[in-house]
DRENVEXLO-561375 format. One record per residue: residue number from 1; residue in three letters; y, x, z of N, C-alpha, C, O in turn. Coordinates in nm, 3 decimals. Each point is the difference from the previous one (the first is absolute). Layout:
// residues N
<n=NUM&res=ala&n.y=Y&n.x=X&n.z=Z&ca.y=Y&ca.x=X&ca.z=Z&c.y=Y&c.x=X&c.z=Z&o.y=Y&o.x=X&o.z=Z> $
...
// end
This chain:
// residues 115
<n=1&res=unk&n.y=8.615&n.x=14.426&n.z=4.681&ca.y=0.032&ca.x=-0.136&ca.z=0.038&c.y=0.140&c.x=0.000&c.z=0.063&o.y=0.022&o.x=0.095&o.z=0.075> $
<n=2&res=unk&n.y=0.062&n.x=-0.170&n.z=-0.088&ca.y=0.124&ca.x=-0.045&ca.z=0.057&c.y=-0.033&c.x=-0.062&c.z=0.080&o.y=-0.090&o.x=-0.084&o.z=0.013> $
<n=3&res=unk&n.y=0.235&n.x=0.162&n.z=0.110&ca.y=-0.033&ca.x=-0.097&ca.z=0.146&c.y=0.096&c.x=-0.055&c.z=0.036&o.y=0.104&o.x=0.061&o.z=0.026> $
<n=4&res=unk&n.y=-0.116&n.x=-0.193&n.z=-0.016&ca.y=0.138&ca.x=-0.142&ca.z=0.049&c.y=0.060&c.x=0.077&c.z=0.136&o.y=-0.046&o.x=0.070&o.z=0.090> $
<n=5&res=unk&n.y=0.188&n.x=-0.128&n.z=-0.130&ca.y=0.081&ca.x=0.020&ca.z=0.123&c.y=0.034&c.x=-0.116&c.z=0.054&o.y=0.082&o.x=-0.071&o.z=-0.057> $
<n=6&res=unk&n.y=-0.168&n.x=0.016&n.z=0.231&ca.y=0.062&ca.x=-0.150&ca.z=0.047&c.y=0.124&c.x=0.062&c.z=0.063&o.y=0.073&o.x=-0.096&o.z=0.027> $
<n=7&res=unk&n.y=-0.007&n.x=0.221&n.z=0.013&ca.y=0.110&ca.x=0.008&ca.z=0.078&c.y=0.122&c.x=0.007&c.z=-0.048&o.y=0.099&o.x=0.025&o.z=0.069> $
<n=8&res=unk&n.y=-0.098&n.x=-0.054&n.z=-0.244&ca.y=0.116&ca.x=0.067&ca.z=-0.020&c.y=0.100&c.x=-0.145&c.z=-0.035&o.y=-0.044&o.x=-0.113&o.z=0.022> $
<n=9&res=unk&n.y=0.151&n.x=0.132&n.z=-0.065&ca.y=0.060&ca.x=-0.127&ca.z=0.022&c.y=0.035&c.x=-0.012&c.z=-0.174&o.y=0.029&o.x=0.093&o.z=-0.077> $
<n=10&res=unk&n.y=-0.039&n.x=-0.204&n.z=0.053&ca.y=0.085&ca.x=-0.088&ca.z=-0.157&c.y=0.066&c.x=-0.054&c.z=0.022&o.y=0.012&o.x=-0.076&o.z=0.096> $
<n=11&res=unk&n.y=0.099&n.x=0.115&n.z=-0.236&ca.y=0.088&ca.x=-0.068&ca.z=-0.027&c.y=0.001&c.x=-0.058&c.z=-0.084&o.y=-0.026&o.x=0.055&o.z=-0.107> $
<n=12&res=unk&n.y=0.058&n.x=-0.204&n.z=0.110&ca.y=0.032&ca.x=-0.104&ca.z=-0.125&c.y=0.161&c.x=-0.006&c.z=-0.023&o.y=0.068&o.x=-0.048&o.z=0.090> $
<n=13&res=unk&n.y=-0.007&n.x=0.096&n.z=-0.207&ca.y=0.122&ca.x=-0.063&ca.z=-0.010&c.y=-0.005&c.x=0.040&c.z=-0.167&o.y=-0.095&o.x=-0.002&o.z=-0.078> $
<n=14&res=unk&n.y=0.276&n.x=0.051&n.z=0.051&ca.y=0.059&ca.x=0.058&ca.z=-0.096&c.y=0.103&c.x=0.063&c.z=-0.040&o.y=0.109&o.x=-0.044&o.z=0.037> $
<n=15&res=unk&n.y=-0.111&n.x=0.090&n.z=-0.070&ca.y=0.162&ca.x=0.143&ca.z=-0.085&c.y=0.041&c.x=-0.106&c.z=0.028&o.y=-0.054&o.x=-0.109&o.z=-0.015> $
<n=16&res=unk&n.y=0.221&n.x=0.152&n.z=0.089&ca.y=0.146&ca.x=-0.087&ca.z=0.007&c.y=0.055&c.x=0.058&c.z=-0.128&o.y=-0.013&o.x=0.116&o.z=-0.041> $
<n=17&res=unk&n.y=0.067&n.x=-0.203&n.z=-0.006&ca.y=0.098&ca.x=-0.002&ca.z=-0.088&c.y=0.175&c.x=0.043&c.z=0.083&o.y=0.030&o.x=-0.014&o.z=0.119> $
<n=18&res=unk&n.y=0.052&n.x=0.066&n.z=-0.228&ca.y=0.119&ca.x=0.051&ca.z=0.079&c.y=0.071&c.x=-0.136&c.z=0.085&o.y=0.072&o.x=0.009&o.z=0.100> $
<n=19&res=unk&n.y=-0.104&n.x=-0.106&n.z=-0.155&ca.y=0.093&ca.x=-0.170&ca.z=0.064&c.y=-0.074&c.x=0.014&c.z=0.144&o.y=0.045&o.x=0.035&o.z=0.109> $
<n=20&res=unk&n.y=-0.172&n.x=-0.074&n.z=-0.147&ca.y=-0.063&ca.x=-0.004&ca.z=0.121&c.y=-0.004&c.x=0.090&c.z=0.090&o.y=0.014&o.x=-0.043&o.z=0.115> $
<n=21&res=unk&n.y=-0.031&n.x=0.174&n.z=-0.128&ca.y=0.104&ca.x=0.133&ca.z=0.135&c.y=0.096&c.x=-0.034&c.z=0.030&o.y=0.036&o.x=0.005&o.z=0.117> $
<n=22&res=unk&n.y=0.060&n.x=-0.065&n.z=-0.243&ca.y=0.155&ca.x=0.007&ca.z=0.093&c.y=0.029&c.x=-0.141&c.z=0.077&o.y=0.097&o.x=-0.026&o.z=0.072> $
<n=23&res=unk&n.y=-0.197&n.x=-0.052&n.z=-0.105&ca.y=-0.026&ca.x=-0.134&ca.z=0.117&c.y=-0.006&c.x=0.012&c.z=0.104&o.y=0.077&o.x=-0.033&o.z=0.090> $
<n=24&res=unk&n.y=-0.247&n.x=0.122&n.z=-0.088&ca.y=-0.055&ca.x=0.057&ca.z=0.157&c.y=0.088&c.x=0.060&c.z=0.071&o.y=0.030&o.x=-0.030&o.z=0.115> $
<n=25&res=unk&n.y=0.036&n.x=0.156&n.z=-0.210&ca.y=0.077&ca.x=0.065&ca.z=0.119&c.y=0.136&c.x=-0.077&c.z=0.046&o.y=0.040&o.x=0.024&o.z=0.114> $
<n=26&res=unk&n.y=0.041&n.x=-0.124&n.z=-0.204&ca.y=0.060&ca.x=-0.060&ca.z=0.084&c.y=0.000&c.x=-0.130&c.z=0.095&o.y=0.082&o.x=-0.088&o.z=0.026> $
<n=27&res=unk&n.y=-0.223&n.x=0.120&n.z=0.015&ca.y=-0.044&ca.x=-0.116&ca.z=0.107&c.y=0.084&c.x=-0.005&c.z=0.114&o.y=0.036&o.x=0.117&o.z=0.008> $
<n=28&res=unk&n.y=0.017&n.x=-0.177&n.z=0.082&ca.y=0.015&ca.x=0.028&ca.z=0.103&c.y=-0.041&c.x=-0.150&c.z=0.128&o.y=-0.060&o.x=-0.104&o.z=-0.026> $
<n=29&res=unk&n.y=0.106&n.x=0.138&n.z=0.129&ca.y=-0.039&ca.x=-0.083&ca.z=0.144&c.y=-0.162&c.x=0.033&c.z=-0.013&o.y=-0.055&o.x=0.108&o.z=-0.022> $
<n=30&res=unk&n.y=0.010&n.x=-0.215&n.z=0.040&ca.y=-0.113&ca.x=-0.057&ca.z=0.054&c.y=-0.151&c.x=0.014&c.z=-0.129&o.y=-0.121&o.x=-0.002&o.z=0.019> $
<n=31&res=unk&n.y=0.212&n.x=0.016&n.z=-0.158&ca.y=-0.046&ca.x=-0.022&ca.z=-0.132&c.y=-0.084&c.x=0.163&c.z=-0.020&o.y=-0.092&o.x=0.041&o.z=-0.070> $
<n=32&res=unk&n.y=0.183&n.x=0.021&n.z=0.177&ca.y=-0.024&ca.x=0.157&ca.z=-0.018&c.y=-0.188&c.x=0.005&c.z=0.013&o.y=-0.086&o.x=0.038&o.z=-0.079> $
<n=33&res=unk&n.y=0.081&n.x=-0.089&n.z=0.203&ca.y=-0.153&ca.x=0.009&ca.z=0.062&c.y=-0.092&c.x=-0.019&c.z=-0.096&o.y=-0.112&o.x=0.048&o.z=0.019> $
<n=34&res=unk&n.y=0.137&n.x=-0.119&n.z=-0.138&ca.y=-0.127&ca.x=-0.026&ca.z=-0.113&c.y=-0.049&c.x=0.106&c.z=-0.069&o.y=-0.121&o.x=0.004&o.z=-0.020> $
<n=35&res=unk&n.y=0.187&n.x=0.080&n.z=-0.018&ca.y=0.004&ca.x=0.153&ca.z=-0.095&c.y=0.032&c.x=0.095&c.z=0.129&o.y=0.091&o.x=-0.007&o.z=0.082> $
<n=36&res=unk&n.y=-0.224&n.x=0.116&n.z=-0.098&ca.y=0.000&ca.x=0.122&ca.z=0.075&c.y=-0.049&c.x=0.100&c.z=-0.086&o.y=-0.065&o.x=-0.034&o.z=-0.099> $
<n=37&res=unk&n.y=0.086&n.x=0.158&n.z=0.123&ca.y=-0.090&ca.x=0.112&ca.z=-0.009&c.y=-0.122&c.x=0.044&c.z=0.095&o.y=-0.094&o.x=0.078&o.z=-0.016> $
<n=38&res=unk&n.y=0.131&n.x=-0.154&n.z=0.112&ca.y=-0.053&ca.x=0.078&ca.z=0.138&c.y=-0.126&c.x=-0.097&c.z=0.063&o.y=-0.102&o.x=0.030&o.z=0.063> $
<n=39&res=unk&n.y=0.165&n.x=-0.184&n.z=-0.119&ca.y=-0.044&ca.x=-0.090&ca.z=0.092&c.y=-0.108&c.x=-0.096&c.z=-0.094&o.y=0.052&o.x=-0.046&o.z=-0.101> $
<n=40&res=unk&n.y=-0.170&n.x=0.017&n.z=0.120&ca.y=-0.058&ca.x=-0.103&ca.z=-0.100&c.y=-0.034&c.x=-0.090&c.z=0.054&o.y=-0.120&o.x=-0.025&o.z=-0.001> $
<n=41&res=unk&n.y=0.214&n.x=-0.066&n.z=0.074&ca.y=-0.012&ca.x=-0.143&ca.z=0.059&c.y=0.037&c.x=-0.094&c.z=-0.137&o.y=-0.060&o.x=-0.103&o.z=-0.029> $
<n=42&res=unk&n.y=0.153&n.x=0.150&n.z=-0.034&ca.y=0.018&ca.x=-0.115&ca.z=-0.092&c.y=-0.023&c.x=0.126&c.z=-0.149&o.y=-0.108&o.x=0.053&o.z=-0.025> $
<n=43&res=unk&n.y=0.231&n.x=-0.030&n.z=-0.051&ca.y=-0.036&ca.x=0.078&ca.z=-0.111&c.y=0.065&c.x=0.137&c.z=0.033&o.y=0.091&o.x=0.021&o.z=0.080> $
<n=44&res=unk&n.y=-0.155&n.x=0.065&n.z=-0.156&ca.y=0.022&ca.x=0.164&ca.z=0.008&c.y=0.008&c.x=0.033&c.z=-0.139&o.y=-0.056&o.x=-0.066&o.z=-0.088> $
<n=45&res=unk&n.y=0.125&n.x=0.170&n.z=0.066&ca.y=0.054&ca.x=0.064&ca.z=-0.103&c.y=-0.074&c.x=0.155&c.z=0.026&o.y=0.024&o.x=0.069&o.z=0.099> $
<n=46&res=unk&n.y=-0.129&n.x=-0.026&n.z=-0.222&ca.y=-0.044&ca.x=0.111&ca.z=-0.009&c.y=0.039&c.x=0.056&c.z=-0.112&o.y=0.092&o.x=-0.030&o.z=-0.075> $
<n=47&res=unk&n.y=-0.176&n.x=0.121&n.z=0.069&ca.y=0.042&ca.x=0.104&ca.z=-0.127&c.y=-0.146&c.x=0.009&c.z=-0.073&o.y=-0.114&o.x=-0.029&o.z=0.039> $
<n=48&res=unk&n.y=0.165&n.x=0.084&n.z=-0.163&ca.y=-0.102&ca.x=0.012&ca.z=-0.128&c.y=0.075&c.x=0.126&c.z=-0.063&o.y=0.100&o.x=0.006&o.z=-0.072> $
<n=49&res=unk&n.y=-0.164&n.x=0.067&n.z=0.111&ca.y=0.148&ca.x=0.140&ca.z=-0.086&c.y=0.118&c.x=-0.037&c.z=0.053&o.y=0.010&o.x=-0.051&o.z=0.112> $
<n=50&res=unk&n.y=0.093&n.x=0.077&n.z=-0.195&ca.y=0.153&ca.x=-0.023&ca.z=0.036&c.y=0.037&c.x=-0.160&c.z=-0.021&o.y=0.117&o.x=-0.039&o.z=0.000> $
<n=51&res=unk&n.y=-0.229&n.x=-0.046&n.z=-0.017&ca.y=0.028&ca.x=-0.135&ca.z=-0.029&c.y=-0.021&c.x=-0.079&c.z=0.142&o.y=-0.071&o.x=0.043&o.z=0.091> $
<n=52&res=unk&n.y=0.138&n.x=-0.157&n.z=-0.086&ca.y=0.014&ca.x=-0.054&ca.z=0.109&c.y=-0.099&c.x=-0.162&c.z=-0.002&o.y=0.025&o.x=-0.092&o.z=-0.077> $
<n=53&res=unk&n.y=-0.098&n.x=0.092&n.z=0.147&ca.y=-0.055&ca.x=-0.157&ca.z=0.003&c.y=0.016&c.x=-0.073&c.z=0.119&o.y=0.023&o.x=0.066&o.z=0.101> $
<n=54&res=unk&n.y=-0.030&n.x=-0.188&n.z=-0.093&ca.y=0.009&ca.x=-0.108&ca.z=0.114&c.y=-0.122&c.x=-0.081&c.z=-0.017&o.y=-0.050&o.x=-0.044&o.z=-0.104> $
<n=55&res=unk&n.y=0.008&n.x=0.033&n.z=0.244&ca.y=-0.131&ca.x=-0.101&ca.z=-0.022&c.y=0.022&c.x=0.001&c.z=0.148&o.y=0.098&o.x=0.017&o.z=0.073> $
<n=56&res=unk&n.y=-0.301&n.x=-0.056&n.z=-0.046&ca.y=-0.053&ca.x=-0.039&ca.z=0.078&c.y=-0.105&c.x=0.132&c.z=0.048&o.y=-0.078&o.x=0.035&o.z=-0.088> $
<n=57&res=unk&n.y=0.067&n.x=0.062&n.z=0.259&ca.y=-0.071&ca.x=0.076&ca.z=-0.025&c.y=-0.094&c.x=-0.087&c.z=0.121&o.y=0.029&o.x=-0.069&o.z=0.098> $
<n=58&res=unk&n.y=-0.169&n.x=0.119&n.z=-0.170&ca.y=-0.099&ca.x=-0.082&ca.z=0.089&c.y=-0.091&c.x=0.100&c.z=0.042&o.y=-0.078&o.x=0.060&o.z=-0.073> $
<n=59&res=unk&n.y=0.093&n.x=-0.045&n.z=0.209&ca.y=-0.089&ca.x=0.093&ca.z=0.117&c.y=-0.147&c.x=-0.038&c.z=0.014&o.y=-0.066&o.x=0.076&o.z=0.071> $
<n=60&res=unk&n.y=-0.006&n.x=-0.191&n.z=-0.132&ca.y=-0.135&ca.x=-0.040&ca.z=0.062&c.y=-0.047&c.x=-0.016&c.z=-0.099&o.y=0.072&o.x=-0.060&o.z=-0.080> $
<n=61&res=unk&n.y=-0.177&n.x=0.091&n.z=0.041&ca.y=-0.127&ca.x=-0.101&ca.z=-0.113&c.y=0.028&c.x=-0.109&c.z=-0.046&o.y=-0.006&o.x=-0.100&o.z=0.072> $
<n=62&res=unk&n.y=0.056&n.x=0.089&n.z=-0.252&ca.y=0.059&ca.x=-0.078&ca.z=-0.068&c.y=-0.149&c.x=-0.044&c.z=-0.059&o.y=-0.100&o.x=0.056&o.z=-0.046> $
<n=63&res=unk&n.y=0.156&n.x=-0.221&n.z=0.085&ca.y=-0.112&ca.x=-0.094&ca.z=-0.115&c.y=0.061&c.x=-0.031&c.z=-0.076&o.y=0.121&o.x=-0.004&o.z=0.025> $
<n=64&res=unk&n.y=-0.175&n.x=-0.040&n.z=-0.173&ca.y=0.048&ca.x=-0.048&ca.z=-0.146&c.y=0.058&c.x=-0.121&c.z=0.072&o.y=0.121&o.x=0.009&o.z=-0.021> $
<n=65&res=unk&n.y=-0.143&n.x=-0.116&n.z=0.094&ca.y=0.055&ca.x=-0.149&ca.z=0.060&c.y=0.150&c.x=0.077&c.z=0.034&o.y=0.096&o.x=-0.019&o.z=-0.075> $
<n=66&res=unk&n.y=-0.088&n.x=0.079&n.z=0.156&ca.y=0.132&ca.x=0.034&ca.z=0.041&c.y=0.129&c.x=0.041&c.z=-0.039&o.y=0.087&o.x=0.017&o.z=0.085> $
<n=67&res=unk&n.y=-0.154&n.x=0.069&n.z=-0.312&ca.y=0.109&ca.x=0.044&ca.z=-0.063&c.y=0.100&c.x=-0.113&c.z=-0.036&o.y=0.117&o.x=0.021&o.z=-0.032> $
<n=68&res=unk&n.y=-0.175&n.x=-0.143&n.z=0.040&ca.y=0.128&ca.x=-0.097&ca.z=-0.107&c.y=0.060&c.x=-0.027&c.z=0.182&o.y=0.122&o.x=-0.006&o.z=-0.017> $
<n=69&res=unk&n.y=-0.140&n.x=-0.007&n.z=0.135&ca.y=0.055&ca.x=-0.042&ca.z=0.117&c.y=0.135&c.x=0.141&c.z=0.023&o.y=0.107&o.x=-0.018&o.z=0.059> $
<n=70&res=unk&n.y=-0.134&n.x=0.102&n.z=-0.098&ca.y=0.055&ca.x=0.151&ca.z=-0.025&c.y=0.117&c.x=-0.027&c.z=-0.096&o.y=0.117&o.x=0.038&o.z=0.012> $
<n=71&res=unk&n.y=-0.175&n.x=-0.114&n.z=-0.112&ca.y=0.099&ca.x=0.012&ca.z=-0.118&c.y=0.131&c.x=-0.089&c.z=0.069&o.y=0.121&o.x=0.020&o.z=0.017> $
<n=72&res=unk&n.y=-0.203&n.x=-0.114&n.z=0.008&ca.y=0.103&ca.x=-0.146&ca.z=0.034&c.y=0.136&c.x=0.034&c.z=0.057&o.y=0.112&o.x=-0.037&o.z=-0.036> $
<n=73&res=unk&n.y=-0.171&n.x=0.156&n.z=0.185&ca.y=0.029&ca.x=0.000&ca.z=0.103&c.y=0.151&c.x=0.120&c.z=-0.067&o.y=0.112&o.x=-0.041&o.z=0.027> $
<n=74&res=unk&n.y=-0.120&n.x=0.158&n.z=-0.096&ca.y=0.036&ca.x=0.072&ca.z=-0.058&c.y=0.127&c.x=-0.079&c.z=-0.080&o.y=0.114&o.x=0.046&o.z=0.000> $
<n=75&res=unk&n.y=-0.148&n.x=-0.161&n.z=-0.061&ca.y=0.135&ca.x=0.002&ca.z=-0.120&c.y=0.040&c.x=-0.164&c.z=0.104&o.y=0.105&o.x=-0.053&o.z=-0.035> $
<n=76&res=unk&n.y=-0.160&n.x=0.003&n.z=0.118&ca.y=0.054&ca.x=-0.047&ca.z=0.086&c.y=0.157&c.x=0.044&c.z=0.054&o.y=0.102&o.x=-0.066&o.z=-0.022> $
<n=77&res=unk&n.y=-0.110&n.x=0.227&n.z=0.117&ca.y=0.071&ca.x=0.058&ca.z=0.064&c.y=0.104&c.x=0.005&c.z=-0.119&o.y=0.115&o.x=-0.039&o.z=0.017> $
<n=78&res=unk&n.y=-0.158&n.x=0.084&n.z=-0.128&ca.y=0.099&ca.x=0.104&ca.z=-0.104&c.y=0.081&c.x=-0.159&c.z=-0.094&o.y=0.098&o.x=0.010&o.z=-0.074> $
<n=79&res=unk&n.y=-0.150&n.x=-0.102&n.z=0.096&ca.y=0.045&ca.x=-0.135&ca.z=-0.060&c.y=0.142&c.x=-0.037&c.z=0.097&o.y=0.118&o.x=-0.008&o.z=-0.034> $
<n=80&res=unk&n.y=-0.191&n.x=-0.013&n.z=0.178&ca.y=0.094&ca.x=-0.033&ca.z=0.097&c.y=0.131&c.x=0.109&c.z=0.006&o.y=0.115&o.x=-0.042&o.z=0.008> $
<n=81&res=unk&n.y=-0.150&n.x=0.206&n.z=-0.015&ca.y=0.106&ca.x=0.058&ca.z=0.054&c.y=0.080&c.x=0.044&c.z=-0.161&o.y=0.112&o.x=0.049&o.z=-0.011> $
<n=82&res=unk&n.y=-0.196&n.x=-0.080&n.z=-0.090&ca.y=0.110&ca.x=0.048&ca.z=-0.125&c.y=-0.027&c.x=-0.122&c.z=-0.108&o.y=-0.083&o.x=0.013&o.z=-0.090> $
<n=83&res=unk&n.y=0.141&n.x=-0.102&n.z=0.102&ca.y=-0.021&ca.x=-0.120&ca.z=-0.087&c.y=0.015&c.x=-0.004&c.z=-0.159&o.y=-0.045&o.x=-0.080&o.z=-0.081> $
<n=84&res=unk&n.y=0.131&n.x=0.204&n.z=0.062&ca.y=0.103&ca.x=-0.027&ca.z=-0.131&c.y=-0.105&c.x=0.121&c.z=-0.083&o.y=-0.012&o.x=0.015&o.z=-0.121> $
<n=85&res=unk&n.y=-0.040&n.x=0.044&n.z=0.208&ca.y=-0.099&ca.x=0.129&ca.z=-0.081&c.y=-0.152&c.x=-0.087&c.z=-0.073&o.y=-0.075&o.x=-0.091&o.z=0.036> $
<n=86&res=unk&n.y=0.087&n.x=0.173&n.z=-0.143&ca.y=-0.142&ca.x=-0.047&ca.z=-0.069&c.y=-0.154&c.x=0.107&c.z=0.021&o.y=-0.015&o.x=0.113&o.z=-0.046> $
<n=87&res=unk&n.y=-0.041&n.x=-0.159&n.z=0.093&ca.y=-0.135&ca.x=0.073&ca.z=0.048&c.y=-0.098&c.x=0.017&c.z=-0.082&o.y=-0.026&o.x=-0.093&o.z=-0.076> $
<n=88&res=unk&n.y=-0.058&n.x=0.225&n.z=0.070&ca.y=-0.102&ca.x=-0.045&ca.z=-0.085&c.y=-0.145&c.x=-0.049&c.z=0.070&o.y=-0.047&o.x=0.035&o.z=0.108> $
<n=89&res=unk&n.y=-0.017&n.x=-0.147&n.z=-0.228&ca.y=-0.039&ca.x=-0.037&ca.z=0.002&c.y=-0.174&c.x=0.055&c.z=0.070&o.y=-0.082&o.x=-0.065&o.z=0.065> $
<n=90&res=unk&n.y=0.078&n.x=0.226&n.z=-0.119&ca.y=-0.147&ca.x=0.020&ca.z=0.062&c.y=0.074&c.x=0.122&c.z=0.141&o.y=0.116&o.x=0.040&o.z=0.004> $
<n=91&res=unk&n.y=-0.222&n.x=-0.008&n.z=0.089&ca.y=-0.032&ca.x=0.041&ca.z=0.057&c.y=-0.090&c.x=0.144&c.z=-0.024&o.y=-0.104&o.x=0.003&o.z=-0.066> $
<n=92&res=unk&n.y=0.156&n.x=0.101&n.z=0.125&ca.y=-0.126&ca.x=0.101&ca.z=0.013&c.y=-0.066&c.x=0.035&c.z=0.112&o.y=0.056&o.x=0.019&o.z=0.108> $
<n=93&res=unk&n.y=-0.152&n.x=-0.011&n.z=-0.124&ca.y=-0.087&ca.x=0.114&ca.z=0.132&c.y=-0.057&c.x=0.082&c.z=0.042&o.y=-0.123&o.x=0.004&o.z=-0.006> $
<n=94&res=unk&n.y=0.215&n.x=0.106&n.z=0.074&ca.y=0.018&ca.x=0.117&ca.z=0.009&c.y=-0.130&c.x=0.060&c.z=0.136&o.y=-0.073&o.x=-0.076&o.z=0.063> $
<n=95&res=unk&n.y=0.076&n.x=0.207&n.z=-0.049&ca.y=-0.087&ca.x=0.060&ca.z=0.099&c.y=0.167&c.x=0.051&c.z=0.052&o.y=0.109&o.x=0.009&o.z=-0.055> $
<n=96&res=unk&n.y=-0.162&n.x=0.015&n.z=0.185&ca.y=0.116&ca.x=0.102&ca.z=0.027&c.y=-0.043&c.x=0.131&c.z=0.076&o.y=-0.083&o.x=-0.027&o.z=0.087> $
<n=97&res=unk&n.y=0.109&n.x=0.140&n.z=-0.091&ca.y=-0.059&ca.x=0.110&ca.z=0.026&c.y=0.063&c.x=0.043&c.z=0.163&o.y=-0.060&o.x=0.072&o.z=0.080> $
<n=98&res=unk&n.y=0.153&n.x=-0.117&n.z=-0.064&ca.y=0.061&ca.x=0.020&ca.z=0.160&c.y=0.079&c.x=-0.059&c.z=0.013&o.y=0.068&o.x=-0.026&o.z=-0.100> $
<n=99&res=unk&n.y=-0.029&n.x=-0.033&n.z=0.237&ca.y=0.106&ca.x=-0.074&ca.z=0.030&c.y=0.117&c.x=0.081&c.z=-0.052&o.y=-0.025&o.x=0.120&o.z=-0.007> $
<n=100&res=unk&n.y=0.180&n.x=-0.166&n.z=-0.041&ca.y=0.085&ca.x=0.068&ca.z=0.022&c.y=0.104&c.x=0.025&c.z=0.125&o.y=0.030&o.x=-0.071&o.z=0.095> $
<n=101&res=unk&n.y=0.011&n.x=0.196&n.z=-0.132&ca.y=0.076&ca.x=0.027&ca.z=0.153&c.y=0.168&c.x=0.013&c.z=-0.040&o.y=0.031&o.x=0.079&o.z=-0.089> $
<n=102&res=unk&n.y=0.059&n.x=-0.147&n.z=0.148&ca.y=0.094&ca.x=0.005&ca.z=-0.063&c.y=0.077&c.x=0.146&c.z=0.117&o.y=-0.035&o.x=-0.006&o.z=0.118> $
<n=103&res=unk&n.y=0.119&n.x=0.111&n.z=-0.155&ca.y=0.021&ca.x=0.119&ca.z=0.019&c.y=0.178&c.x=-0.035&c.z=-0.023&o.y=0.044&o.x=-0.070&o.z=-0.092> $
<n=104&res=unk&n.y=0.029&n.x=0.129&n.z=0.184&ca.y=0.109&ca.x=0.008&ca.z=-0.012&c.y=0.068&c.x=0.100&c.z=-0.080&o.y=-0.019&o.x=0.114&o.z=0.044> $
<n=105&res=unk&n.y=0.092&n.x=-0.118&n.z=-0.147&ca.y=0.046&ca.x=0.100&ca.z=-0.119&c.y=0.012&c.x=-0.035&c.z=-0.062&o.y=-0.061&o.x=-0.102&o.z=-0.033> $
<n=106&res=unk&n.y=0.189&n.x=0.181&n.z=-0.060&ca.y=0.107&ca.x=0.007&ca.z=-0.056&c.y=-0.053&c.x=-0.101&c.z=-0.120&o.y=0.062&o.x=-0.103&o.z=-0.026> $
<n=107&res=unk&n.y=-0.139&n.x=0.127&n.z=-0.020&ca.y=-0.108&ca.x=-0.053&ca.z=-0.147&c.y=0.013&c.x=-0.189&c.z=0.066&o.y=0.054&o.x=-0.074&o.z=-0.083> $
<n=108&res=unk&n.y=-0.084&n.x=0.028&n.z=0.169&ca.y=0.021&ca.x=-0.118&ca.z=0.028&c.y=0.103&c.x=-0.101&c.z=-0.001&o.y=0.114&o.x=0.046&o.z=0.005> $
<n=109&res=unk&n.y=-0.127&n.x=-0.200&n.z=-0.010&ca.y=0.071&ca.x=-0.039&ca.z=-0.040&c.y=0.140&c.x=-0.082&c.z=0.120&o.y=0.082&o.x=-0.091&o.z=-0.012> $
<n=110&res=unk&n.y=-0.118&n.x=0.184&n.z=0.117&ca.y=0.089&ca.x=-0.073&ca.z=0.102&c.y=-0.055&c.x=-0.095&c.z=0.084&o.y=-0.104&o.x=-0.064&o.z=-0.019> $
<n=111&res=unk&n.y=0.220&n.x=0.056&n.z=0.166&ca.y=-0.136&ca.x=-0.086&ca.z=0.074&c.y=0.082&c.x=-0.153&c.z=-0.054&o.y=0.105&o.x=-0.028&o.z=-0.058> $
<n=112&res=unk&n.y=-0.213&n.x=-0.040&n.z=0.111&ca.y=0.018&ca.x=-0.151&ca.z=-0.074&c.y=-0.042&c.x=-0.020&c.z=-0.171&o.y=0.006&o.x=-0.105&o.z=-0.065> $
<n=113&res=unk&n.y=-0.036&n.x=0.197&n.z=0.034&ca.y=-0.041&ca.x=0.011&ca.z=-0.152&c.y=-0.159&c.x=-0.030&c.z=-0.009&o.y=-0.075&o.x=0.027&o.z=0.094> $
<n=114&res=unk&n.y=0.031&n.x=-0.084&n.z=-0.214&ca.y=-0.112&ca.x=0.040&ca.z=-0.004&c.y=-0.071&c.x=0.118&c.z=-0.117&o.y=0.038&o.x=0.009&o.z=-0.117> $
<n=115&res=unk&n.y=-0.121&n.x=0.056&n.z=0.165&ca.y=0.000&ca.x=0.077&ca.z=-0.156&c.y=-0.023&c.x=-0.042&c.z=-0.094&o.y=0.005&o.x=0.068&o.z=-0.102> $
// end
């Protein structure tokens, strides 16, 4: 028998496209705070292999009512802070196996960057 995990956290988002990285990372002021690695108040950028996604990561027990409030909320942010970018249309949802830890080194993309 398989046993559910309530502690682990999901992610809803999707693969950035190269426009959309070079958006995020040139956010700056106040615009910065929306896109983190670190932070999931608004959207976070994880990994899938060497591929990069942006979404929504959600720490608590997801109900089906809440995925389209998720979605909204998601291309909301990415509408407001990159207008001219085209989004796709679905959504995935991911498990995530550990938080990530971002590590200072050479392999990184600089501070103020996002990976």
């Amino acid at each position: 028998m398989l046993d559910l995990a309530d502690q682990q956290p999901i992610f809803i988002g999707f693969k950035m496209e190269t426009s959309l990285k070079r958006e995020l990372e040139a956010l700056t002021g106040p615009d910065r705070k929306y896109v983190s690695t670190e932070d999931s108040t608004f959207l976070r950028i994880c990994l899938l292999g060497d591929k990069r996604y942006v979404g929504k990561l959600i720490h608590e027990r997801l109900t089906i009512d809440r995925v389209d409030d998720i979605r909204r909320n998601i291309f909301s942010i990415l509408n407001r802070l990159c207008p001219e970018i085209r989004l796709p249309q679905k959504l995935e949802i991911l498990a995530c196996s550990e938080e990530l830890k971002e590590t200072p080194d050479s392999s990184g993309p600089g501070p103020g960057k996002i990976w």
